[in-house]
PAKE-762778 format. One record per residue (C-alpha): residue in three letters; x negated, y negated, z negated; residue number from 1. Coordinates in steps of 0.2 Angstrom, whole numbers, plus 5000, padded with zeros to 4 digits. Layout:
// PAKE-762778
+------+------+------+------+-----+
| code |   px |   py |   pz | pos |
+------+------+------+------+-----+
|  ala |    X |    Y |    Z | NUM |
...
+------+------+------+------+-----+
// end
This chain:
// PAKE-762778
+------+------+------+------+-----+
| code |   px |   py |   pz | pos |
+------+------+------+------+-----+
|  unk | 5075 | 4777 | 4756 |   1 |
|  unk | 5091 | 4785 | 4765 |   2 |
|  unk | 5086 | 4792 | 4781 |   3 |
|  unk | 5098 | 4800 | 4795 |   4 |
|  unk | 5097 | 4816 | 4800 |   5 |
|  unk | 5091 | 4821 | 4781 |   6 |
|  unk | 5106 | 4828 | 4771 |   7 |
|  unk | 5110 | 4841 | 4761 |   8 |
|  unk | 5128 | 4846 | 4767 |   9 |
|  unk | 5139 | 4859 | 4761 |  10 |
|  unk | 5149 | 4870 | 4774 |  11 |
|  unk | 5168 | 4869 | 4774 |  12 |
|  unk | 5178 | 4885 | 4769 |  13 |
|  unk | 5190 | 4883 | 4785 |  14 |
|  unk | 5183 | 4884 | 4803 |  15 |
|  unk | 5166 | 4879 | 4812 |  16 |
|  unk | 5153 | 4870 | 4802 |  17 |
|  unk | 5155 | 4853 | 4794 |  18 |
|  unk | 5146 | 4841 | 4809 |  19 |
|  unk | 5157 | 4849 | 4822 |  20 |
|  unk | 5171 | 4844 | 4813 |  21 |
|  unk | 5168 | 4825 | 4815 |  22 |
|  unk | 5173 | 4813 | 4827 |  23 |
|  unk | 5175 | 4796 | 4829 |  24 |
|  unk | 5190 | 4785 | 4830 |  25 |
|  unk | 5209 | 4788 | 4839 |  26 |
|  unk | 5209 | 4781 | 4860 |  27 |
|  unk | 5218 | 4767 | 4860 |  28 |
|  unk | 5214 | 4765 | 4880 |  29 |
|  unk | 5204 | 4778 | 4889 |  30 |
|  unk | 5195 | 4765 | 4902 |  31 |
|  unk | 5184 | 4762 | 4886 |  32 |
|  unk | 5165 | 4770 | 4891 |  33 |
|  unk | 5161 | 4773 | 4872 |  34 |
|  unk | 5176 | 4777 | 4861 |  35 |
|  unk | 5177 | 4788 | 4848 |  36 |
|  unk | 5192 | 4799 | 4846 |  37 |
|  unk | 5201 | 4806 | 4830 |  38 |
|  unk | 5214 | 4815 | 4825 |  39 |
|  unk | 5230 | 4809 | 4825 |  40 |
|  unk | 5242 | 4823 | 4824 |  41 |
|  unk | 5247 | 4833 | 4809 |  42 |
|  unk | 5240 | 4851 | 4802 |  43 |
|  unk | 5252 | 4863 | 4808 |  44 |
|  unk | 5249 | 4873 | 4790 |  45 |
|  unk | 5257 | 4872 | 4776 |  46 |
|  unk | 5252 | 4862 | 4762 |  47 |
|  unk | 5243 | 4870 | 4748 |  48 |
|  unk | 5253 | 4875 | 4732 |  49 |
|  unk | 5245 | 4871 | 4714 |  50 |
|  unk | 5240 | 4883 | 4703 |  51 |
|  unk | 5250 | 4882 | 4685 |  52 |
|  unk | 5236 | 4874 | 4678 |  53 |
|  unk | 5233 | 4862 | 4691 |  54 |
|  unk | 5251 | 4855 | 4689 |  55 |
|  unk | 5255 | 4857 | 4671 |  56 |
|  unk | 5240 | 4843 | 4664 |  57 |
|  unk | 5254 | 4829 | 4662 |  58 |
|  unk | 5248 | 4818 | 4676 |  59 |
|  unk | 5264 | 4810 | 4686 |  60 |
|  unk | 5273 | 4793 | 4690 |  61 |
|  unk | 5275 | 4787 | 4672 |  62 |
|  unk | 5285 | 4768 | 4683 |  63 |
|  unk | 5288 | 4762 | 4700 |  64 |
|  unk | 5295 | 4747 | 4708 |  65 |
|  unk | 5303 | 4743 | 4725 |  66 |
|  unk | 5303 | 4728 | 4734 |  67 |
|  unk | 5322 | 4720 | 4741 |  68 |
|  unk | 5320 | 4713 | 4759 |  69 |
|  unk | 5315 | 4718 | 4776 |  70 |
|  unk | 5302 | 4733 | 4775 |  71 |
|  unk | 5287 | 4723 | 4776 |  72 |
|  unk | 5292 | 4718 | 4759 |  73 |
|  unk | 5289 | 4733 | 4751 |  74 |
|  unk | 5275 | 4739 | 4765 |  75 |
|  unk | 5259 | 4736 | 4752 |  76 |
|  unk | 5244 | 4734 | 4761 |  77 |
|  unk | 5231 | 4730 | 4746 |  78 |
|  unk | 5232 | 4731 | 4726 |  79 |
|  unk | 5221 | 4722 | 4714 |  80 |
|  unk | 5224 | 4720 | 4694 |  81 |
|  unk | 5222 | 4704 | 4685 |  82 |
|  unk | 5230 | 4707 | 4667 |  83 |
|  unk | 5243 | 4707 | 4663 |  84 |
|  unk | 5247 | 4704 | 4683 |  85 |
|  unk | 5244 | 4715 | 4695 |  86 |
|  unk | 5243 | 4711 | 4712 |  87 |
|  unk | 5251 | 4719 | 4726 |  88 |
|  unk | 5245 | 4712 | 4744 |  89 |
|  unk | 5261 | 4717 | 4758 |  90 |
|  unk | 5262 | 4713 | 4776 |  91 |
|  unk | 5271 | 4698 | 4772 |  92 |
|  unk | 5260 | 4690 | 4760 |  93 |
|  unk | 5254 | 4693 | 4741 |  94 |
|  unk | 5267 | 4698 | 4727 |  95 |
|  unk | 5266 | 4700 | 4710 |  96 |
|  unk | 5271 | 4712 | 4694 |  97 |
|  unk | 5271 | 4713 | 4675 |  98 |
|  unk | 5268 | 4728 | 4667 |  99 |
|  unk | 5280 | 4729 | 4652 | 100 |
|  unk | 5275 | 4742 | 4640 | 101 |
|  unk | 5288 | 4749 | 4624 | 102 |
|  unk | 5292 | 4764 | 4612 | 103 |
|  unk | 5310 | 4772 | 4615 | 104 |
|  unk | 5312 | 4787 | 4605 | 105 |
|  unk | 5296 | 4787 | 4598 | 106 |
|  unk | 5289 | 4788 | 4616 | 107 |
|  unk | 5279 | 4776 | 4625 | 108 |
|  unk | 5290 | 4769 | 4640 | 109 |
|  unk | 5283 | 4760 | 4655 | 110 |
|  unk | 5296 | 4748 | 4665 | 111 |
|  unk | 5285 | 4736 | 4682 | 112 |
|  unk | 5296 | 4719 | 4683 | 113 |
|  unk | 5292 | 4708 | 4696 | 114 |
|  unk | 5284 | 4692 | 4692 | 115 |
|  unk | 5287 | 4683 | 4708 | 116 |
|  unk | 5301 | 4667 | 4701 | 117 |
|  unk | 5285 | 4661 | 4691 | 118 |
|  unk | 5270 | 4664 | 4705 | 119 |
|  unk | 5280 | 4663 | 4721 | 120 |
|  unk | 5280 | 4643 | 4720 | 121 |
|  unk | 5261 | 4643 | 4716 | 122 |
|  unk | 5258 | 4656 | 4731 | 123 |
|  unk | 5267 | 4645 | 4747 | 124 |
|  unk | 5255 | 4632 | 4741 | 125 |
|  unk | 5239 | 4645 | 4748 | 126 |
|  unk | 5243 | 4647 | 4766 | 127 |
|  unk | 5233 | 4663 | 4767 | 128 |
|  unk | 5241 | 4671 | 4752 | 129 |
|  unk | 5259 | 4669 | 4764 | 130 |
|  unk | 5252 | 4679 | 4777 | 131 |
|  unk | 5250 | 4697 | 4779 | 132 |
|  unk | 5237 | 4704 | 4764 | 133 |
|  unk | 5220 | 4714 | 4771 | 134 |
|  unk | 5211 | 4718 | 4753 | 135 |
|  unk | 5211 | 4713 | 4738 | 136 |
|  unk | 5195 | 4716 | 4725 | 137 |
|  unk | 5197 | 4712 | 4707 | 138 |
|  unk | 5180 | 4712 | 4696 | 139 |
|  unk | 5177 | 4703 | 4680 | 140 |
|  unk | 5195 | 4695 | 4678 | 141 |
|  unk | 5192 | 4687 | 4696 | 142 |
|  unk | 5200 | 4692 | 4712 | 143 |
|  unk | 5196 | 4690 | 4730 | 144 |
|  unk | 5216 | 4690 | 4741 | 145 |
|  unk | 5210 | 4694 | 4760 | 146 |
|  unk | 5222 | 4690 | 4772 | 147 |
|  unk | 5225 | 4687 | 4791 | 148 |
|  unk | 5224 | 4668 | 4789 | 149 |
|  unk | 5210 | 4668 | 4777 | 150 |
|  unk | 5206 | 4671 | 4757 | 151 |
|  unk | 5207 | 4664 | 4739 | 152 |
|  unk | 5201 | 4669 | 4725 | 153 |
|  unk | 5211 | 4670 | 4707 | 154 |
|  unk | 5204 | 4669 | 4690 | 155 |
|  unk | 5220 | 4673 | 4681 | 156 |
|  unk | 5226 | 4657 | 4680 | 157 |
|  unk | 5223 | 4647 | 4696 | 158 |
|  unk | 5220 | 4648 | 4714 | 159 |
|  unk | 5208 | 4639 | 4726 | 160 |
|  unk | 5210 | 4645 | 4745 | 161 |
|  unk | 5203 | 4642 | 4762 | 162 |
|  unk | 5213 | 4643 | 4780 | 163 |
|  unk | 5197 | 4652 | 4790 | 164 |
|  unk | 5205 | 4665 | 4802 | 165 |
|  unk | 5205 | 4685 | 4799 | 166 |
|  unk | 5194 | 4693 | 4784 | 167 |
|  unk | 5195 | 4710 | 4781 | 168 |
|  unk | 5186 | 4709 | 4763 | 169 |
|  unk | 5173 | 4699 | 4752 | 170 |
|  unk | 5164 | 4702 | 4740 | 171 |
|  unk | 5151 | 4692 | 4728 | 172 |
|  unk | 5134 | 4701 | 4731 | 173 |
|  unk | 5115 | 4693 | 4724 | 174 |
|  unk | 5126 | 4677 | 4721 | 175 |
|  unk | 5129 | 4675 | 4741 | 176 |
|  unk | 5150 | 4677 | 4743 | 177 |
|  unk | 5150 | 4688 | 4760 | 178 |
|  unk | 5166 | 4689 | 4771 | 179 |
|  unk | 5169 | 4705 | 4783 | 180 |
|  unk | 5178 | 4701 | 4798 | 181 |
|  unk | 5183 | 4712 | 4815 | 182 |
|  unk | 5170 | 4702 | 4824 | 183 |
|  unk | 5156 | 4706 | 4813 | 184 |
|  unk | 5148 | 4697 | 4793 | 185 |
|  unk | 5148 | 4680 | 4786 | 186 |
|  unk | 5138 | 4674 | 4772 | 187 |
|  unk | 5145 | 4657 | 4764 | 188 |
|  unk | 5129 | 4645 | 4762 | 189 |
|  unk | 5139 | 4630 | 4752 | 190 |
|  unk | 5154 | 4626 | 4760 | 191 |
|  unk | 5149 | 4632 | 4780 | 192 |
|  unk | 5150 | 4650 | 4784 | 193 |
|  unk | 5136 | 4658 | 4793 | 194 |
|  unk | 5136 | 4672 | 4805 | 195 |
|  unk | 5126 | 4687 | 4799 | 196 |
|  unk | 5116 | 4699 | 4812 | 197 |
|  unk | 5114 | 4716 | 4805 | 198 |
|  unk | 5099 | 4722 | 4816 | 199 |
|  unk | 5100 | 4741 | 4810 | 200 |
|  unk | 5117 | 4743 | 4823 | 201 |
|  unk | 5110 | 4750 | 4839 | 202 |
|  unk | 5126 | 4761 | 4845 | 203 |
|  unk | 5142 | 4754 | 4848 | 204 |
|  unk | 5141 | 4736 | 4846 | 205 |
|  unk | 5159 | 4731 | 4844 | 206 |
|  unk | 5165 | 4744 | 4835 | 207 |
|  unk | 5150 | 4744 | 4822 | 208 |
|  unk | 5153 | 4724 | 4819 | 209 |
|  unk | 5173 | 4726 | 4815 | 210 |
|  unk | 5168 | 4727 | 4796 | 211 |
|  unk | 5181 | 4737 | 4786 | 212 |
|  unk | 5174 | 4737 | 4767 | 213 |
|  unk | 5160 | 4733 | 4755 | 214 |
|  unk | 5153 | 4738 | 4742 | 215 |
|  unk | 5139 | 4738 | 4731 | 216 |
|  unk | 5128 | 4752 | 4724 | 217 |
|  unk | 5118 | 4750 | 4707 | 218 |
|  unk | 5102 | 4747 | 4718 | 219 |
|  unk | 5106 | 4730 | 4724 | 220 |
|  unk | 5112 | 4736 | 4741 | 221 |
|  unk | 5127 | 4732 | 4748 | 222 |
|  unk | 5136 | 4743 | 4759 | 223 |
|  unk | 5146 | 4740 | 4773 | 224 |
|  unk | 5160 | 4751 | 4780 | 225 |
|  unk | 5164 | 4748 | 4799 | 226 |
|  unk | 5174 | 4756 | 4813 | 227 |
|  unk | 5160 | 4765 | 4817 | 228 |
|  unk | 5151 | 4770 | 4803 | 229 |
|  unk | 5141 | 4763 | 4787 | 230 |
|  unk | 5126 | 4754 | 4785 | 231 |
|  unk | 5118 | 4746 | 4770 | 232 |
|  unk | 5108 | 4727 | 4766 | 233 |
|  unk | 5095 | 4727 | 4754 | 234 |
|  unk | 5088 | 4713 | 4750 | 235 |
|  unk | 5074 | 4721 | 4740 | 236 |
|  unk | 5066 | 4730 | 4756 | 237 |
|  unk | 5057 | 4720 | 4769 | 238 |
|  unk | 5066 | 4727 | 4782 | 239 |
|  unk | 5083 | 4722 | 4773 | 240 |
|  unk | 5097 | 4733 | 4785 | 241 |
|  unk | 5096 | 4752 | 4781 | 242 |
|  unk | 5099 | 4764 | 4796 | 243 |
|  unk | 5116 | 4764 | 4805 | 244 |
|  unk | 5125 | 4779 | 4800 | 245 |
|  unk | 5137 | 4789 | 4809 | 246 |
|  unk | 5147 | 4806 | 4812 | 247 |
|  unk | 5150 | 4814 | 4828 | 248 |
|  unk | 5159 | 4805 | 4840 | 249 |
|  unk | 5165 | 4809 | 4857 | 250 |
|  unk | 5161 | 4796 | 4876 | 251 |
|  unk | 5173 | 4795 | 4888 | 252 |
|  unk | 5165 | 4794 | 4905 | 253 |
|  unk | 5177 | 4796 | 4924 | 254 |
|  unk | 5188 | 4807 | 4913 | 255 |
|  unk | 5176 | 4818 | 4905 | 256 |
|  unk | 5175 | 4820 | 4889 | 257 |
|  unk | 5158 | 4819 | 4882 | 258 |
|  unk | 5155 | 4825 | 4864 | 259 |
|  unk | 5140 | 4816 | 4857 | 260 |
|  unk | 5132 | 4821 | 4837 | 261 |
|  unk | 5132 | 4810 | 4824 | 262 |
|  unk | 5117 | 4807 | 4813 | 263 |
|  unk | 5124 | 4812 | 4797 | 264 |
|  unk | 5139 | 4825 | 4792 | 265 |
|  unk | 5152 | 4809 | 4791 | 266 |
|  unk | 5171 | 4815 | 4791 | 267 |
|  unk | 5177 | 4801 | 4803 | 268 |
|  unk | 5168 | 4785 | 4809 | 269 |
|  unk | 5182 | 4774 | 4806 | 270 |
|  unk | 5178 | 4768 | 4789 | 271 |
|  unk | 5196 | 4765 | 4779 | 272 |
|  unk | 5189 | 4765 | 4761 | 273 |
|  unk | 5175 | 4767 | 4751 | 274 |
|  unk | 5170 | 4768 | 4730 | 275 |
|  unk | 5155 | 4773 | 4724 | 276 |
|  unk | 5152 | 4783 | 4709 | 277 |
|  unk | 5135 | 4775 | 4699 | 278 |
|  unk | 5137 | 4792 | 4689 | 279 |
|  unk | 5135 | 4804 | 4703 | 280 |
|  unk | 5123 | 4793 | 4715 | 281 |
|  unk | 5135 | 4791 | 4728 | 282 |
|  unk | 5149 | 4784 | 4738 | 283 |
|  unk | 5167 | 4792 | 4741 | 284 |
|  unk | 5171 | 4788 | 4759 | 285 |
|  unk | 5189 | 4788 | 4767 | 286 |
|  unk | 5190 | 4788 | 4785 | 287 |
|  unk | 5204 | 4793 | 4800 | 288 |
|  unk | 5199 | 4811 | 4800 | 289 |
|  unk | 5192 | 4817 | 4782 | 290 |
|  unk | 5184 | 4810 | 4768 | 291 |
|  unk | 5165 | 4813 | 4765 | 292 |
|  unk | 5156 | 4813 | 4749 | 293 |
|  unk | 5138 | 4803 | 4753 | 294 |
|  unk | 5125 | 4807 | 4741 | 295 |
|  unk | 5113 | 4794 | 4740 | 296 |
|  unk | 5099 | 4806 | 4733 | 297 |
|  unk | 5094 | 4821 | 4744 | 298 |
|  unk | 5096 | 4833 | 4729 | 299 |
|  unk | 5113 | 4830 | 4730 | 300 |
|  unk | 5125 | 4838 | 4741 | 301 |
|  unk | 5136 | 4831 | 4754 | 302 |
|  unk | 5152 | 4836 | 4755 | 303 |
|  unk | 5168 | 4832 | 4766 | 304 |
|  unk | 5186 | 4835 | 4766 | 305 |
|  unk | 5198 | 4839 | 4781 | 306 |
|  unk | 5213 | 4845 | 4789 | 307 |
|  unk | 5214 | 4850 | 4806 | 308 |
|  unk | 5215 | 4837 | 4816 | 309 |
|  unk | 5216 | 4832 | 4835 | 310 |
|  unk | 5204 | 4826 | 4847 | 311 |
|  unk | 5203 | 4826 | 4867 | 312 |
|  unk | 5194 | 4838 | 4878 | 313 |
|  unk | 5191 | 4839 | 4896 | 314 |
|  unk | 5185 | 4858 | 4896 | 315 |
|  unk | 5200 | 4866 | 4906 | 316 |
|  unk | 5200 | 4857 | 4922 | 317 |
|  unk | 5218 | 4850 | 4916 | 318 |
|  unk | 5213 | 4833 | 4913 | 319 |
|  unk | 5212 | 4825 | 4897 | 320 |
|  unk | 5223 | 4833 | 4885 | 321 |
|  unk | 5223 | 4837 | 4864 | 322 |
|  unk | 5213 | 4849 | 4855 | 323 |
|  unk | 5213 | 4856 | 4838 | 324 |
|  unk | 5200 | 4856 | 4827 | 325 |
|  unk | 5201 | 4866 | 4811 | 326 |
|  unk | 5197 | 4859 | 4795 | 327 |
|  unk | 5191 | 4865 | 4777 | 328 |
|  unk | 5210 | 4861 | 4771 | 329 |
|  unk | 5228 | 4861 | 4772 | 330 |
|  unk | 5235 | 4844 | 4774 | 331 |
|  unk | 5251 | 4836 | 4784 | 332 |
|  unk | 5237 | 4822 | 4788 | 333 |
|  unk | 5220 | 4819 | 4789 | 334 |
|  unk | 5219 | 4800 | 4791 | 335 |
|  unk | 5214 | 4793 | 4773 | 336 |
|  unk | 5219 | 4777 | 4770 | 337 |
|  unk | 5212 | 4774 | 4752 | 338 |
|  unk | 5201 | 4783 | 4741 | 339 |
|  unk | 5199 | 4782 | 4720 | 340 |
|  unk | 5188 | 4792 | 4710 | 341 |
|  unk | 5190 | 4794 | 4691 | 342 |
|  unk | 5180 | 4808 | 4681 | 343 |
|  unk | 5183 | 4824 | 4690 | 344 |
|  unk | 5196 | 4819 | 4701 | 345 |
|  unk | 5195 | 4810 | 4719 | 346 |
|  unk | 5212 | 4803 | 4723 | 347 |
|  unk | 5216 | 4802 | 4743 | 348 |
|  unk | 5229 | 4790 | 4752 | 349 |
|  unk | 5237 | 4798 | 4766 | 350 |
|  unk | 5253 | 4797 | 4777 | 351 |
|  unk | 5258 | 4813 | 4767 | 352 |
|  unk | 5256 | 4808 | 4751 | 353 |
|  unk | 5242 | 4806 | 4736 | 354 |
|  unk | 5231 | 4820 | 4738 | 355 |
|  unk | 5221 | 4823 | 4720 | 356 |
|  unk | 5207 | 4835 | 4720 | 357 |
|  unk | 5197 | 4842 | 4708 | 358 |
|  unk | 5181 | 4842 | 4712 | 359 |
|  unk | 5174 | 4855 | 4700 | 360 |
|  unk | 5186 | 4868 | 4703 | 361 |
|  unk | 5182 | 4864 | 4720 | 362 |
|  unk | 5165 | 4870 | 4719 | 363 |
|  unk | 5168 | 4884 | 4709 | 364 |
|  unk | 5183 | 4891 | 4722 | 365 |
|  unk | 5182 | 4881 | 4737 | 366 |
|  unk | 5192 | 4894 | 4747 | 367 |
|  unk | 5207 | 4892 | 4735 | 368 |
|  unk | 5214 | 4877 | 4736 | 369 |
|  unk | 5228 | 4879 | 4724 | 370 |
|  unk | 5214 | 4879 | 4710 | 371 |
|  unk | 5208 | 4863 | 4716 | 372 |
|  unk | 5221 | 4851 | 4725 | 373 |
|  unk | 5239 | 4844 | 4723 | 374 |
|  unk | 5250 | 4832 | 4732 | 375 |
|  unk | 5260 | 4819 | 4726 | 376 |
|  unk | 5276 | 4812 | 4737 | 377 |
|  unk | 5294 | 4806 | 4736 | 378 |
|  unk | 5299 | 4821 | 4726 | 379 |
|  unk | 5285 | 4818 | 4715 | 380 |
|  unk | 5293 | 4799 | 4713 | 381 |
|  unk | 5281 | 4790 | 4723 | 382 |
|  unk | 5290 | 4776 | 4733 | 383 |
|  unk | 5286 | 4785 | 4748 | 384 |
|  unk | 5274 | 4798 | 4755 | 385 |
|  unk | 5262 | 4787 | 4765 | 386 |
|  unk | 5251 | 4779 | 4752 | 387 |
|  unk | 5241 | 4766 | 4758 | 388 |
|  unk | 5230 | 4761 | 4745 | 389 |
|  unk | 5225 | 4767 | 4726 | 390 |
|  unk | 5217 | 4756 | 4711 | 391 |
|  unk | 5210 | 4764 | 4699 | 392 |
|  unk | 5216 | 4755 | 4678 | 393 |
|  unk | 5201 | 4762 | 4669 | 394 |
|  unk | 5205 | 4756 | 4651 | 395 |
|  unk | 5222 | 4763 | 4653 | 396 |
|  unk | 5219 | 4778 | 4660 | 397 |
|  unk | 5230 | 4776 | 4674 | 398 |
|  unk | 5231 | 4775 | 4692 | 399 |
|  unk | 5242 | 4761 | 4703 | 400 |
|  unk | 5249 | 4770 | 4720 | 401 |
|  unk | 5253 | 4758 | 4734 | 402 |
|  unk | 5265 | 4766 | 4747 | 403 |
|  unk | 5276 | 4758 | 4762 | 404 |
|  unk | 5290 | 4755 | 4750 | 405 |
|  unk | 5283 | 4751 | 4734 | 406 |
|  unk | 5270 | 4754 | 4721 | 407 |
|  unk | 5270 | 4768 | 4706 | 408 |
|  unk | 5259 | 4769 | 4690 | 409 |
|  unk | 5252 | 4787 | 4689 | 410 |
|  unk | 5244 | 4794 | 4674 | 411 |
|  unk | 5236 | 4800 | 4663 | 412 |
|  unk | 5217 | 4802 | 4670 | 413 |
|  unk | 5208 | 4814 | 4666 | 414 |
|  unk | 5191 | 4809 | 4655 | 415 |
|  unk | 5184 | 4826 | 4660 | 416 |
|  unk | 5167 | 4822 | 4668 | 417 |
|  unk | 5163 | 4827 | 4686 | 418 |
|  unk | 5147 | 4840 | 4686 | 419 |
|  unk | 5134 | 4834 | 4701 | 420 |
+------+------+------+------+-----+
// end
């Protein structure tokens, strides 16, 4: 059983030791008594340069495409993969692509056509597949489309939706469909949803219940990413909820900033994205201030990633005002948006671009991190340098990159296997 307090962390290179580094989410309005506080500004290093052999293994932007329109168009916001389709959730509803594959010159050419004057007709007949797109989750030749009116779900072929307000994500889980909302779970019991009380949260009501992502482990649990940490069901255990898990966080109280510790070495409380690695035992976890690798055995290491990043302080007698915290790397942003994880390499969406790290190079020089990490931006041929979410095509071998503008196919991946 996972117990707080109880891991095995790894120190970062760069700066004070890892759980001094973590803090919880950016202040959105500082009459808040218990807020967590992030970074929100950029490193004011430079970004790492790869090594030769870090940036010469063939892995680039083999296609990308751009959506025409306002840019909430091209804005992509979820991607899921239903072959040949894939689909591309924006901020103005779900889109979809072909992938059209050929030989010219002997070589293997890659062209994304957009798919929309055969699926936009069967779309505007979902409502919640014409609003803005939350997550999409494709398993099995089935999707899950999330959106700020609703879901539906997609076997390939057709669509069946429902008009029920807000959800975050879903996923299928013990044969129960669960729904994440900002207000806290839902369990559909035949066609009436049923509010879910997840007894383990004991700090930080609101912000623990706005649910942000799932997903399931190879024990049966399912695990739930919040604004304020993770948590797990098990419906195995008698107790059911495993224990509320968090990072340092920081309370605001007349203007005085009090910093508070966490319960584990989490990077960030806010949790963006999370994909969990059977192989390894454990669960890649993308938040606003760092990723954090969470072993789900204790003789496996925790490890988390960060830039320096910004968060408030009191100490001076100035007032509030912004300090920095150093982190273990150099990036132009620490907020991750998405996170994949294929053989060795851990992929990160930030606002500066697709970070990919090698995590075995990592261990072996984790104070040189042109041995281990590259970025991937506009001159790279990404759409753009904010990525906002990554999906992983594992018979292919190939990475889909969402950005602001547009999506790129990224590859090849590495089969190289990850050491734990």
């Amino acid at each position: 059983m996972i117990k707080p307090n109880s891991w095995k962390a790894r120190t970062p290179v760069r700066g004070q030791n890892g759980n001094s580094l973590l803090v919880g989410f950016v202040i959105a309005s500082i009459a808040l008594l218990l807020l967590g506080v992030s970074g929100c500004g950029d490193s004011p290093g430079a970004v790492a340069s790869p090594d030769d052999e870090n940036s010469s293994d063939g892995f680039m932007v083999l296609a990308s495409h751009r959506f025409e329109g306002a840019e909430a168009e091209g804005w992509v916001t979820a991607i899921g993969y239903s072959a040949p389709q894939i689909l591309v959730g924006t901020k103005i509803g779900l889109k979809f692509l072909k992938i059209a594959e050929d030989q010219e010159d002997g070589k293997a050419t890659i062209e994304l056509k957009d798919d929309g004057a055969l699926m936009d007709p069967v779309i505007r007949g979902h409502a919640p597949l014409t609003f803005p797109i939350t997550r999409i989750v494709s398993e099995k030749g089935n999707s899950f489309i999330c959106s700020e009116d609703g879901y539906a779900s997609y076997d390939g072929r057709n669509f069946s939706s429902e008009s029920i307000g807000k959800i975050t994500d879903m996923v299928e889980f013990e044969g129960t469909i669960w729904a994440g909302r900002t207000s806290g779970l839902e369990r559909k019991v035949g066609k009436d949803w049923h509010k879910q009380t997840v007894e383990s949260i004991k700090l930080n009501q609101s912000r623990s219940n706005n649910v942000k992502r799932f997903i399931c482990d190879d024990r049966n649990r399912l695990w739930i990413g919040s604004e304020f940490g993770l948590f797990y069901y098990d419906k195995a255990d008698a107790s059911k909820w495993g224990p509320h898990l968090y990072g340092d966080y920081q309370n605001l109280v007349q203007s005085e900033v009090i910093n508070e510790r966490g319960n584990c070495p989490l990077a960030g409380n806010v949790v963006n994205d999370m994909v969990f690695d059977a192989a390894g035992k454990r669960i890649f976890v993308a938040t606003e201030t760092g990723m954090s690798i969470v072993p789900l055995e204790e003789k496996i290491e925790w490890i988390t990633l960060q830039g320096d990043h910004e968060v408030l302080s009191s100490e001076s007698g100035d007032g509030l005002h912004r300090v920095t915290r150093r982190g273990n790397l150099a990036l132009s942003s620490t907020d991750m948006t998405s996170v994949a994880y294929f053989g060795k390499w851990v992929f990160l969406g930030t606002s500066g671009g697709l970070v990919r790290i090698d995590l075995e190079a990592f261990r072996k020089k984790p104070d040189n991190a042109g041995s281990f990490m590259k970025i991937y931006d506009t001159e790279s041929g990404l759409p753009a340098d904010p990525v906002t979410s990554l999906y992983v095509m594992e018979e292919s071998r190939r990475l889909i990159v969402g950005t602001e503008a547009g999506i790129a196919i990224m590859g090849p991946l590495d089969t190289g296997a990850s050491t734990n």
